[in-house]
Residue frames relative to the residue before (quaternion, step in Angstrom):
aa qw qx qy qz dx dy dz
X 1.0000 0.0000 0.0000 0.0000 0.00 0.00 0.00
X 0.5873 -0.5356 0.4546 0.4020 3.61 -1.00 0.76
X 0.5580 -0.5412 0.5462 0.3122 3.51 -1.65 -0.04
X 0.5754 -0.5930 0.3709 0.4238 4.03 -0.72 0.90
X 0.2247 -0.7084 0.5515 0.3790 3.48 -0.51 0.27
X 0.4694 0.7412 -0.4067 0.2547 3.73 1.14 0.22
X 0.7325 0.3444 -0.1499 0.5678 3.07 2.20 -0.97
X 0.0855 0.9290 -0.3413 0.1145 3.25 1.51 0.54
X 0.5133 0.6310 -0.1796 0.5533 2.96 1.58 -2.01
X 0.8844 0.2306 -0.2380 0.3287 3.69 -0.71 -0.82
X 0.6480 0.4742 -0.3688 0.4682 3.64 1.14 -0.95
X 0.6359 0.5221 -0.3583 0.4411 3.87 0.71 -0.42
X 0.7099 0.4864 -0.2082 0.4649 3.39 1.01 -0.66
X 0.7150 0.3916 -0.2948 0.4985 3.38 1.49 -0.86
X 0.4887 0.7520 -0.4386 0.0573 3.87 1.16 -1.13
X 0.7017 0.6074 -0.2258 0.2962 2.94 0.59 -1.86
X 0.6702 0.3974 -0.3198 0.5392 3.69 0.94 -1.12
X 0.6682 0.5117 -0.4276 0.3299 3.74 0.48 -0.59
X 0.3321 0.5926 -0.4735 0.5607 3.68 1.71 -0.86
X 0.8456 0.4822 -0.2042 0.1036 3.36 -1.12 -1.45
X 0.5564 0.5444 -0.2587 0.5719 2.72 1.99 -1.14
X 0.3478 -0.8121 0.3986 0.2464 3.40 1.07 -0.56
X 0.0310 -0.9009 0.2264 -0.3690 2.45 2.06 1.53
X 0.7419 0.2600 0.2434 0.5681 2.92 1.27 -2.05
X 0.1493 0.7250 -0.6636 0.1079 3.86 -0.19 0.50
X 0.1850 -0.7938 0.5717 0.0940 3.14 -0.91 1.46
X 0.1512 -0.7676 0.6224 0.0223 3.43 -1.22 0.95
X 0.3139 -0.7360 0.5966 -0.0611 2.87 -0.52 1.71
X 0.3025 0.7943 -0.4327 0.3005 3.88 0.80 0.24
X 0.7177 0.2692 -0.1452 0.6256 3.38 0.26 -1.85
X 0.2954 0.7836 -0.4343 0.3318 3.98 0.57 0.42
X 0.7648 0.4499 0.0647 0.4565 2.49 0.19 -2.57
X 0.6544 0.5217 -0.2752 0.4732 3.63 1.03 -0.75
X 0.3790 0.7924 -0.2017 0.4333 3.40 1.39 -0.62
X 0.7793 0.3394 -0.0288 0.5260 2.68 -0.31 -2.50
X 0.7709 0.3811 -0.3054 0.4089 3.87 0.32 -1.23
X 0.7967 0.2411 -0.4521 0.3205 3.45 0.89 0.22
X 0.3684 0.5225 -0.5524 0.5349 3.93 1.08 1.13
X 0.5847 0.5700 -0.4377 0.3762 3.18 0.29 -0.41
X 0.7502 0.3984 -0.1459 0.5071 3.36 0.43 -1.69
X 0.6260 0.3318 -0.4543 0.5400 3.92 0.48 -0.26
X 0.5550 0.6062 -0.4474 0.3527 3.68 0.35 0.04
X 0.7027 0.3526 -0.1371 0.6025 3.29 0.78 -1.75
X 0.3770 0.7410 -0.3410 0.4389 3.75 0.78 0.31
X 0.7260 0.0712 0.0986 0.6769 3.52 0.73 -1.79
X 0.6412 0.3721 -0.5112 0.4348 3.64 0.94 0.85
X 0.4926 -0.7731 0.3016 0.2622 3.42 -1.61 0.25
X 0.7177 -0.4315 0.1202 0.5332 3.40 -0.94 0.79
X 0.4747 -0.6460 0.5377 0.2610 3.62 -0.88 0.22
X 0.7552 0.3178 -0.2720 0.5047 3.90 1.14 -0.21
X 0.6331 0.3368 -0.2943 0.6318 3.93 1.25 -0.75
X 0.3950 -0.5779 0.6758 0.2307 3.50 0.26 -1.21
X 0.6027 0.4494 -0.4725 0.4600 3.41 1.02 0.28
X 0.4563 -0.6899 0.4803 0.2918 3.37 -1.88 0.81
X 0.2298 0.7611 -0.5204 0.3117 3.08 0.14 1.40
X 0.3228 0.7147 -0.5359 0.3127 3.68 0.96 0.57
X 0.2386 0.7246 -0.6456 0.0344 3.65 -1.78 1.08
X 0.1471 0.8808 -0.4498 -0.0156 2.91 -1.97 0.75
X 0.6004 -0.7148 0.3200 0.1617 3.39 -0.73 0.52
X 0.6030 -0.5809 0.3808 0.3924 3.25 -0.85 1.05
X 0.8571 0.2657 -0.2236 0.3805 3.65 0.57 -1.24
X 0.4334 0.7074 -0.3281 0.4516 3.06 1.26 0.94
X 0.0097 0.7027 -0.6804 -0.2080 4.23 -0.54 0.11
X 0.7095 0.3664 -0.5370 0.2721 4.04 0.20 0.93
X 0.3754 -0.5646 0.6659 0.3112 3.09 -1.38 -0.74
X 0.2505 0.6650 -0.6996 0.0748 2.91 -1.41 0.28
X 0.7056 -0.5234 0.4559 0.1425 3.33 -2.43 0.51
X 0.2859 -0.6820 0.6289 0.2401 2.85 -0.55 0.86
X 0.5638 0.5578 -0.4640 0.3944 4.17 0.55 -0.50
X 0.8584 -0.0900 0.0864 0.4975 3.30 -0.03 -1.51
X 0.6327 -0.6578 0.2619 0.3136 3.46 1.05 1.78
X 0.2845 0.7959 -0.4648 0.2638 4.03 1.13 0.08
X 0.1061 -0.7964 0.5940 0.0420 3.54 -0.43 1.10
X 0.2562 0.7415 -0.6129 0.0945 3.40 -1.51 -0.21
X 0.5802 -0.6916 0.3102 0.2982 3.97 -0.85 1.02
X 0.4160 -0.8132 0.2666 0.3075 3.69 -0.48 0.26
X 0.3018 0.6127 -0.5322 0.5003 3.39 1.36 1.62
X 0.2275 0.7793 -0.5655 0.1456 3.67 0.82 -0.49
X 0.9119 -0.0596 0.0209 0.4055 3.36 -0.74 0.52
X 0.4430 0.6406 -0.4385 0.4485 3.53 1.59 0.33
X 0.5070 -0.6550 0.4442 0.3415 3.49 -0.98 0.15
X 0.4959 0.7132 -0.3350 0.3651 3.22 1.67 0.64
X 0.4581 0.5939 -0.3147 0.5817 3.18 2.13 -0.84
X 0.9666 -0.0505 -0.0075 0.2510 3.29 -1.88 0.59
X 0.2190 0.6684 -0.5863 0.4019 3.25 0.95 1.50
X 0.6295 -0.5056 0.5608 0.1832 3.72 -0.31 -0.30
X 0.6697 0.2972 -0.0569 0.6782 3.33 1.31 -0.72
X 0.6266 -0.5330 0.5244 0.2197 3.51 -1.85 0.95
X 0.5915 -0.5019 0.4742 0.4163 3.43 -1.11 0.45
X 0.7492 0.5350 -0.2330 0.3132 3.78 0.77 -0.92
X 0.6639 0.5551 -0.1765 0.4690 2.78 1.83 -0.71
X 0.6079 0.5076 -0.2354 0.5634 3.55 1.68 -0.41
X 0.4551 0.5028 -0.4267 0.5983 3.55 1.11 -0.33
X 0.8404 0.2806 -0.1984 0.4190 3.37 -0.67 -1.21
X 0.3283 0.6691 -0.3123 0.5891 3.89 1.53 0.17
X 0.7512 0.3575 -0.0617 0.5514 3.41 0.07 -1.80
X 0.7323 0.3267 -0.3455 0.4875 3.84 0.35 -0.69
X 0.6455 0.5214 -0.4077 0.3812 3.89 0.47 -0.01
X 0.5809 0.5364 -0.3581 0.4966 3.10 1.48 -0.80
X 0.8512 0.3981 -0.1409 0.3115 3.36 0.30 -1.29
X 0.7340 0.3574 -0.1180 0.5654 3.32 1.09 -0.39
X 0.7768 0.2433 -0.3089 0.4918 4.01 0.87 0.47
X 0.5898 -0.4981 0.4486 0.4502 3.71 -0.68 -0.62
X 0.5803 0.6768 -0.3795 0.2472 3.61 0.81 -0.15
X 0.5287 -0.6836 0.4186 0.2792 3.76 -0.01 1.42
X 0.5790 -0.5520 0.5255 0.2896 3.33 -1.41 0.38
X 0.5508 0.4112 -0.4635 0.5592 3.79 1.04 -0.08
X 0.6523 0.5867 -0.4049 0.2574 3.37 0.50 -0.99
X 0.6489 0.6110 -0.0829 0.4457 3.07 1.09 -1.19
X 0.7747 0.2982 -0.2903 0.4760 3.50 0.90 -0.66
X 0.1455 0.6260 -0.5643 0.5182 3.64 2.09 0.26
X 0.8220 0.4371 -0.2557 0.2603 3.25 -0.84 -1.81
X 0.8198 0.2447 -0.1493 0.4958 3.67 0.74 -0.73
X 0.4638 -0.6823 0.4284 0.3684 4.13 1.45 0.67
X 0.7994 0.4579 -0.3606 0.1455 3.41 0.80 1.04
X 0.6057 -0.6626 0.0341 0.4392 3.30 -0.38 0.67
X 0.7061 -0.5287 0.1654 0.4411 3.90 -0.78 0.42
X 0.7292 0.3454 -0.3726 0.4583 3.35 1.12 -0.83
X 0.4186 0.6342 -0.4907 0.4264 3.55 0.64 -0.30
X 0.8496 0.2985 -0.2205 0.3748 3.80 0.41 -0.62
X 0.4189 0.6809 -0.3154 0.5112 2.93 1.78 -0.24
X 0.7057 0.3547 -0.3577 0.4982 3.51 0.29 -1.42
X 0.5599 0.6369 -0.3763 0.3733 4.33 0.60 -0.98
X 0.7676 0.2836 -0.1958 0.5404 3.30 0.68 -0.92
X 0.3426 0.5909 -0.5216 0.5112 3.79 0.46 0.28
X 0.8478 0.3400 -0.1471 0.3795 3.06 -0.14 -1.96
X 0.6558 0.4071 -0.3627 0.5221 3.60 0.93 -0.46
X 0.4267 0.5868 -0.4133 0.5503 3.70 0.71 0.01
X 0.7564 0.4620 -0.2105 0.4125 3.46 -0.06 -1.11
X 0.6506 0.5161 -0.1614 0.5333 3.59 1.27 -1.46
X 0.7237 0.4577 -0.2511 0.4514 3.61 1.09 -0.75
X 0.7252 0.3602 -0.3282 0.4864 3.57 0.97 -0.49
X 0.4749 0.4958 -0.4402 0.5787 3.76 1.07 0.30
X 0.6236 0.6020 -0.2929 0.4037 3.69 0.72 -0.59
X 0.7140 0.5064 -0.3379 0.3459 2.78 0.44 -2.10
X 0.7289 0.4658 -0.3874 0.3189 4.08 -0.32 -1.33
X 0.5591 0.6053 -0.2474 0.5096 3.76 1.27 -0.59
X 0.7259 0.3017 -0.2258 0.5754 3.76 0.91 -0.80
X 0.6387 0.5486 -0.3222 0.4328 3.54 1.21 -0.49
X 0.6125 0.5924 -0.2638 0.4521 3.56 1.07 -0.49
X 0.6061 0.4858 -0.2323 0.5854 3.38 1.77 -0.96
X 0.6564 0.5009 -0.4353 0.3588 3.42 0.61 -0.77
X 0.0750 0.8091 -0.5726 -0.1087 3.73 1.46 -1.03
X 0.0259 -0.7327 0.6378 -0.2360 3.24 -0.18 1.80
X 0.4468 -0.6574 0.4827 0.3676 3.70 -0.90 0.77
X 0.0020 0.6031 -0.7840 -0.1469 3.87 -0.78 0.20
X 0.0144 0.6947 -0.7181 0.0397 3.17 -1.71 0.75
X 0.7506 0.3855 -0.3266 0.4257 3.63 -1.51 0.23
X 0.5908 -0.6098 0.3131 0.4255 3.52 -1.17 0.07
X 0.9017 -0.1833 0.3144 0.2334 3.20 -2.11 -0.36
X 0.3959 0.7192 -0.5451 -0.1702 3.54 -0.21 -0.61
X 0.4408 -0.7291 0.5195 0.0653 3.15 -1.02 1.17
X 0.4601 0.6798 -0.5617 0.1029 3.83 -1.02 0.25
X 0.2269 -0.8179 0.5248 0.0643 3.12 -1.77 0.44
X 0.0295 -0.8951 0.4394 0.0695 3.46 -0.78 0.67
X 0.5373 -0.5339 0.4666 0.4566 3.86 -1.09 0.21
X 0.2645 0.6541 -0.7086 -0.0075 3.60 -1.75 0.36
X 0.4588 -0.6445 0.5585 0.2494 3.95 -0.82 1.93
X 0.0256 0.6924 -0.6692 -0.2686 3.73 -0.67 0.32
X 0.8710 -0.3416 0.1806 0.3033 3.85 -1.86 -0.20
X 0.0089 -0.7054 0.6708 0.2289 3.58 -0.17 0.09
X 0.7495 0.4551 -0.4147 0.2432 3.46 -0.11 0.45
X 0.4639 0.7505 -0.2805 0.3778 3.32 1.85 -0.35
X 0.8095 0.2243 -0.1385 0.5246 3.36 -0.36 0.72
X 0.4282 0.7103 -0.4774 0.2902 3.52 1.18 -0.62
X 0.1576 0.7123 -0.6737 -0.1177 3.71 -1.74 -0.12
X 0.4120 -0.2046 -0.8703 -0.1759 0.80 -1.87 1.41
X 0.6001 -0.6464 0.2978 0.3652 3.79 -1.24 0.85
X 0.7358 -0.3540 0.2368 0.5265 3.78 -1.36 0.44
X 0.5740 -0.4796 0.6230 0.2290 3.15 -2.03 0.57
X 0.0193 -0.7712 0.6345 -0.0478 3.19 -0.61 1.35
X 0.7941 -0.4225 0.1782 0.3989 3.23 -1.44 -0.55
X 0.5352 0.6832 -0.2589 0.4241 2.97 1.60 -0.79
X 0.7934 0.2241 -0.0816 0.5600 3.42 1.40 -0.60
X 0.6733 -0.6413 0.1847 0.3181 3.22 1.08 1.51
X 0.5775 0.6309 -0.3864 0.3452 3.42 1.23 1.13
X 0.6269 -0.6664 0.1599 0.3706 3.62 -0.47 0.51
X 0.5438 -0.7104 0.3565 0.2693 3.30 -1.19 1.16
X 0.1604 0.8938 -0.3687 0.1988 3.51 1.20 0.43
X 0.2128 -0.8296 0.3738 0.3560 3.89 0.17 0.01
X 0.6184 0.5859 -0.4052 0.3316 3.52 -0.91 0.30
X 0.8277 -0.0653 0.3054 0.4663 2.65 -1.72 -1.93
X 0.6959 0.6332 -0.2953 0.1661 3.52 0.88 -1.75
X 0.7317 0.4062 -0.2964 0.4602 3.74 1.34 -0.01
X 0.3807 0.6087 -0.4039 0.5669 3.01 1.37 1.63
X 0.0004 0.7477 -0.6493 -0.1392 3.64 -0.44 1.25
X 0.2801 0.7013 -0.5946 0.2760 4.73 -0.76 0.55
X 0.4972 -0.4438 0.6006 0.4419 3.05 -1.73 0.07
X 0.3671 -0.5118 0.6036 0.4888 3.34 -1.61 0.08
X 0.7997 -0.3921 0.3315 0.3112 2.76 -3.05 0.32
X 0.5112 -0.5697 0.5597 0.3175 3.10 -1.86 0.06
X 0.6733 -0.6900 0.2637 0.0314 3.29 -1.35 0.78
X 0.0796 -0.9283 0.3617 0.0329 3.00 0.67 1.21
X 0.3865 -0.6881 0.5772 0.2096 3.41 -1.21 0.47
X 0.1832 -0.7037 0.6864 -0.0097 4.14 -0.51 0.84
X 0.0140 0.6335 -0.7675 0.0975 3.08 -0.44 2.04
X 0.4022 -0.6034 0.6821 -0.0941 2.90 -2.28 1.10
X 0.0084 -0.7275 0.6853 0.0314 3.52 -1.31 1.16
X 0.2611 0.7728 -0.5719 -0.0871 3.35 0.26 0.18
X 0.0308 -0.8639 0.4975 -0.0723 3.64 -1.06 1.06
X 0.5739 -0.2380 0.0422 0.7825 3.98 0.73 1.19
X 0.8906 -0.2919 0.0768 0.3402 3.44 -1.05 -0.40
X 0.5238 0.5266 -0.4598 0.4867 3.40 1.49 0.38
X 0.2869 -0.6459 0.7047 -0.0630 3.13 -1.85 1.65
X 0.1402 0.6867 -0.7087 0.0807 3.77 -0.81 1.20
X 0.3201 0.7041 -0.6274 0.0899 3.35 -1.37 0.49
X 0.4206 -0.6965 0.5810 0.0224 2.65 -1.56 1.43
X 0.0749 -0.7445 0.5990 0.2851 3.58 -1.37 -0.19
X 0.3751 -0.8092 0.4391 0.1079 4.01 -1.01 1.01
X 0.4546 -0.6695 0.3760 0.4513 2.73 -0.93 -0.97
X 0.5035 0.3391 -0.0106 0.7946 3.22 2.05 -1.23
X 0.2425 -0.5040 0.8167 0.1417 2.98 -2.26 0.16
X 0.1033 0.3981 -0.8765 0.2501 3.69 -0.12 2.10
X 0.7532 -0.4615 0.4512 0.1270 2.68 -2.48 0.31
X 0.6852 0.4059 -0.0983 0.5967 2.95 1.70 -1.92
X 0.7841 0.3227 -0.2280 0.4785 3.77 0.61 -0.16
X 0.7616 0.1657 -0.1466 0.6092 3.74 0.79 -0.01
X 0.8927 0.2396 -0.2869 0.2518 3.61 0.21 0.02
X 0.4021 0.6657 -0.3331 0.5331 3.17 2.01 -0.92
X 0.8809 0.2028 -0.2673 0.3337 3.52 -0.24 -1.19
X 0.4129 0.4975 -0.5504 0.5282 3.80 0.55 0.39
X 0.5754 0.6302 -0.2990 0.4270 3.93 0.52 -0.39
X 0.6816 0.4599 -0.0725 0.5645 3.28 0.75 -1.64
X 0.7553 0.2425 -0.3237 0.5157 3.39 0.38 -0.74
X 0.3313 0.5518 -0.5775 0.5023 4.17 0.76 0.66
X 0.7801 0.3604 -0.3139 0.4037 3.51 0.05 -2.22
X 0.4719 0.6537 -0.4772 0.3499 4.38 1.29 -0.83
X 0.7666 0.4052 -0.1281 0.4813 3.75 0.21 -1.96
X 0.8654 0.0755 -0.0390 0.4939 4.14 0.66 -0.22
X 0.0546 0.7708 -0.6261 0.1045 3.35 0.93 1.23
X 0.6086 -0.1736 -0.7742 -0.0083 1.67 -2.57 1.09
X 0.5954 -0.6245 0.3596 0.3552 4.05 -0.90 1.29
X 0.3468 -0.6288 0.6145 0.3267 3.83 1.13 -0.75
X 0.6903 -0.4120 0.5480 0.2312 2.88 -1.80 -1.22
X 0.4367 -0.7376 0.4977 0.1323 3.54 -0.18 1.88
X 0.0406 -0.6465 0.7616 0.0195 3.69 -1.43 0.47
X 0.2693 0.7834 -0.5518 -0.0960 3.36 -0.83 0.70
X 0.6220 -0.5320 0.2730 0.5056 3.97 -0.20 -1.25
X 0.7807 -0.4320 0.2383 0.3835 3.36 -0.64 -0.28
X 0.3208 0.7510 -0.5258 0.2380 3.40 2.01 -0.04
X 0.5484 -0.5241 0.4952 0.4236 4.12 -1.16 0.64
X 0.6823 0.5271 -0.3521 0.3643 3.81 0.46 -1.98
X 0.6736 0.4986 -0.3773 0.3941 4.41 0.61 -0.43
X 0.5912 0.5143 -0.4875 0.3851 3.84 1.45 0.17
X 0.4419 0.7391 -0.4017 0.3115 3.42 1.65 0.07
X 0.8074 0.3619 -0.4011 0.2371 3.55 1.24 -0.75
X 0.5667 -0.6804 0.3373 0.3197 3.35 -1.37 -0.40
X 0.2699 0.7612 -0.4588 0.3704 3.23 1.73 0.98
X 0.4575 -0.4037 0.5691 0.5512 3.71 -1.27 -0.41
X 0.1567 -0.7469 0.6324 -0.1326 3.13 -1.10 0.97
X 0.2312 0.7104 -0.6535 0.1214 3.96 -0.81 0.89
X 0.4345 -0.7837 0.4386 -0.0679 3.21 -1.30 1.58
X 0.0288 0.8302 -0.5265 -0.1809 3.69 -0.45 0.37
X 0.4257 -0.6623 0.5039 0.3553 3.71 -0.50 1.06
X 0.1921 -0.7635 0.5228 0.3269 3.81 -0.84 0.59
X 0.2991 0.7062 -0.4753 0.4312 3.65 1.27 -0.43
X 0.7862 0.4129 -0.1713 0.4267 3.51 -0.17 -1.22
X 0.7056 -0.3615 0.3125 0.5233 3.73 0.40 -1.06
X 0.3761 -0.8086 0.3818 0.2427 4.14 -1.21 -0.14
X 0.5413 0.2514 -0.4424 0.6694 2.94 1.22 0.68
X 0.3283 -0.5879 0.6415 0.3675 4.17 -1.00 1.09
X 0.7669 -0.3707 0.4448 0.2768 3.35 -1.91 -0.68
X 0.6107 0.4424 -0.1848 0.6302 3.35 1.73 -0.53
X 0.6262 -0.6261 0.3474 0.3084 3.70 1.11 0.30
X 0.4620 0.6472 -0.4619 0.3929 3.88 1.23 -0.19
X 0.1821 -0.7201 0.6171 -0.2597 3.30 -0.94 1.26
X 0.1932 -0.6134 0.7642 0.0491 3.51 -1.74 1.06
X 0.3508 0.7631 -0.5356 0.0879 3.83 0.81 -0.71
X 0.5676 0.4700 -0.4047 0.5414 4.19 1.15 -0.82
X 0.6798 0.4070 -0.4066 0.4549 4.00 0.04 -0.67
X 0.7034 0.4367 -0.4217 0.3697 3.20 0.65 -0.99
X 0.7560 0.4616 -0.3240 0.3323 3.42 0.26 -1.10
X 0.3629 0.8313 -0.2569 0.3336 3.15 1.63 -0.32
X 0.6646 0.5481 -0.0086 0.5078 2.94 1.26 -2.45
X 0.5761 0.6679 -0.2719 0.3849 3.98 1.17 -0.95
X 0.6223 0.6577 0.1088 0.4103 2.82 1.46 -1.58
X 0.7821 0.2556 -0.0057 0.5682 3.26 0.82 -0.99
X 0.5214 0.6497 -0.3719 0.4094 3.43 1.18 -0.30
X 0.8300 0.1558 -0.2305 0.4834 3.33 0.43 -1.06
X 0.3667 0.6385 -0.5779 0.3518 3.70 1.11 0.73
X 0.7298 0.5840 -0.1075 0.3387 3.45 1.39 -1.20
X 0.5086 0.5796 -0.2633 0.5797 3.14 2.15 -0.75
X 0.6927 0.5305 -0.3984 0.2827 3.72 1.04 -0.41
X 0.5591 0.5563 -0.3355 0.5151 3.49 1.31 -0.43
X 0.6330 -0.6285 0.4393 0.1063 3.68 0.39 0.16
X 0.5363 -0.3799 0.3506 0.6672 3.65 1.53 -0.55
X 0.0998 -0.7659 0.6343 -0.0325 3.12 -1.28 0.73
X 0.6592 -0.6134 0.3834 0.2052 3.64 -0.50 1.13
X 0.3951 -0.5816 0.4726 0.5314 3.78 -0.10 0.30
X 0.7337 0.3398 -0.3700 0.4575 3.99 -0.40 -1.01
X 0.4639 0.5573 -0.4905 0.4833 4.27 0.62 -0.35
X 0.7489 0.4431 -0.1567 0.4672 3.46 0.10 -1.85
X 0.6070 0.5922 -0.3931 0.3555 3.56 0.57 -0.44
X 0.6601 0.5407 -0.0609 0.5179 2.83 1.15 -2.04
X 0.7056 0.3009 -0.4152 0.4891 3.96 0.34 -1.17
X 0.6440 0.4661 -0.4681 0.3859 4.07 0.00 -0.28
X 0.6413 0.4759 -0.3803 0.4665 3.70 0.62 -0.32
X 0.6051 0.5980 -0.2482 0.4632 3.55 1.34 -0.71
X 0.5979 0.4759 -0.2221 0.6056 3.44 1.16 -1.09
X 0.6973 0.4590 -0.4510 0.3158 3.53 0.23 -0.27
X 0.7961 0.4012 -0.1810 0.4153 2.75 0.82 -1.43
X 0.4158 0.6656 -0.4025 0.4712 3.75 1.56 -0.07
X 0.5903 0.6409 -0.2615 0.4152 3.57 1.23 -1.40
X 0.5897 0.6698 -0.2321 0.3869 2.97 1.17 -1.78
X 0.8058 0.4735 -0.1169 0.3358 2.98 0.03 -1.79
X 0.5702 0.5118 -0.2994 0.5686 3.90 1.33 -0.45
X 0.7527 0.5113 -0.2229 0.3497 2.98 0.35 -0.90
X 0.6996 0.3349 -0.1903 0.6018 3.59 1.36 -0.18
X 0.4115 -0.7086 0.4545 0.3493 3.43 1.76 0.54
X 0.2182 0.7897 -0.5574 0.1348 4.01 0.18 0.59
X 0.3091 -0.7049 0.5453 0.3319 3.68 -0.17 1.22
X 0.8815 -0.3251 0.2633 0.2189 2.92 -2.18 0.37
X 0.7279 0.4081 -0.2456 0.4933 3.60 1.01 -1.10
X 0.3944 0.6752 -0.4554 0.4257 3.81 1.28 0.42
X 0.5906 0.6724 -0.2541 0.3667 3.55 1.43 -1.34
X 0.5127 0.8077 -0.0776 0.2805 2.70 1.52 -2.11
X 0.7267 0.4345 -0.0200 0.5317 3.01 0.44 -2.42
X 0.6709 0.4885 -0.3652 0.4218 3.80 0.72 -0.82
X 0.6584 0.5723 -0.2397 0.4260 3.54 1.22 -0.53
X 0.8056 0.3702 0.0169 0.4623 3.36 1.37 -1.14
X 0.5093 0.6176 -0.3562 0.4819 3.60 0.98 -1.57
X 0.7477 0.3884 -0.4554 0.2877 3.99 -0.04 -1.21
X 0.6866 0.5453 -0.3855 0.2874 3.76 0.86 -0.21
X 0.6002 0.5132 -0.3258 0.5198 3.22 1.08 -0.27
X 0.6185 0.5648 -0.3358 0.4310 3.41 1.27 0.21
């Protein structure tokens, strides 16, 4: 099971020294065993990749697959973000859950595992990517009950203009100033994004925009709630003007006035939501507009997944399942 994100704060802040102390020795073993068996029930009930016939088998003491039709072989990461990383399947899981689920930076993290930063950087991208194509596929299986309404909300967050730029900041190496932070960055700053929120019993979606239209930034972060836990119910949102646009039932608390209305309509899930995610986001330092896009869609669906207490090989499937699809 994932780590609470309630204790998120103290275990991210405390890990690294407890590693070192040698406190902690991760074993990425019973991982790898994991990953190699989802994998293989996948490629099992999926078809061959060269006939197309379901004819796919394999064996515990084995790391391939292959047809039994037209005898095609091949390992059972294919196309998973587990295949040609440099790093064990067990070791990217448990990679991918530090990132997403504590406060511990992506340098921090590749400290912990002797590797270098961009090397883990590019891994977790790609598993990112593999996991939100995943996630609606493992979420459909889980067929948790969602009940009750919608809350809607939305907030501002500046991502980096300087992330990703080339050529990259003026470091020391190139006669710029050893200052921390921003200050050895010459750019406009980022553009301004808007972090829309569905939060709806224990499902968490959220997107990040550019604008707050209805039909182009807020409507469809909606839809794709009413997509992952039909029937939508009944929307709560705030007083923003662009939410009288949709055509759901729809009820509104005025925040000017107070946050919970007389009739009981409430954001309080988005908000706390927003508490939460803030200082996950403060740990990365700035975050590129397509980064920032991508880590909020991750947090949701990370959020998601705790919150319905999904065991470990749920994670798995969110990584893998979309290829066989």
């Amino acid at each position: 099971m994932l780590v609470d994100v309630h204790q998120q704060t103290a275990f991210g802040g405390m890990l690294q020294e407890v590693v070192e102390r040698q406190a902690i020795v991760f074993r990425p073993d019973p991982l790898d065993a994991i990953v190699e068996r989802r994998c293989k029930r996948a490629w099992e009930q999926a078809p061959c990749p060269k006939c197309g016939e379901t004819a796919l088998q394999t064996r515990d003491s084995s790391p391939r697959v292959w047809c039994r039709n037209c005898r095609y072989s091949f390992t059972y990461t294919r196309n998973t973000p587990f295949a040609n990383t440099g790093l064990t399947p067990g070791e990217l899981l448990l990679i991918f859950i530090l990132y997403a689920d504590t406060l511990l930076s992506i340098n921090q993290i590749a400290q912990l595992f002797d590797s270098c930063y961009d090397t883990i950087h590019a891994q977790l991208r790609d598993g990112e990517a593999a996991f939100e194509r995943g996630f609606p596929l493992v979420w459909e299986r889980i067929r948790h009950t969602v009940e009750g309404p919608t809350q809607i909300d939305e907030t501002g967050s500046k991502c980096s203009g300087y992330k990703g730029q080339s050529p990259p900041r003026d470091g020391l190496s190139r006669g710029g100033s050893g200052e921390p932070g921003r200050s050895r960055w010459e750019g406009a700053p980022g553009d301004k994004l808007t972090l829309v929120a569905a939060s709806r019993d224990v499902l968490r979606v959220i997107s990040a925009e550019e604008g707050s239209k209805y039909d182009e930034n807020l409507g469809p972060v909606i839809e794709e709630a009413g997509d992952l836990s039909q029937p939508l119910g009944e929307i709560w949102t705030d007083e923003l003007p662009a939410y009288q646009q949709m055509n759901h039932e729809h009820r509104t608390v005025v925040h000017d006035d107070k946050y919970v209305s007389d009739e009981g309509v409430h954001t309080n899930q988005v908000e706390c939501l927003w508490s939460l995610i803030q200082p996950w986001l403060e740990k990365f330092r700035g975050l590129s507009k397509p980064g920032l896009e991508q880590s909020v869609r991750t947090y949701g669906f990370v959020r998601t997944l705790n919150l319905v207490g999904a065991p470990l090989h749920g994670l798995v499937d969110c990584f893998a399942l979309n290829v066989f699809h």
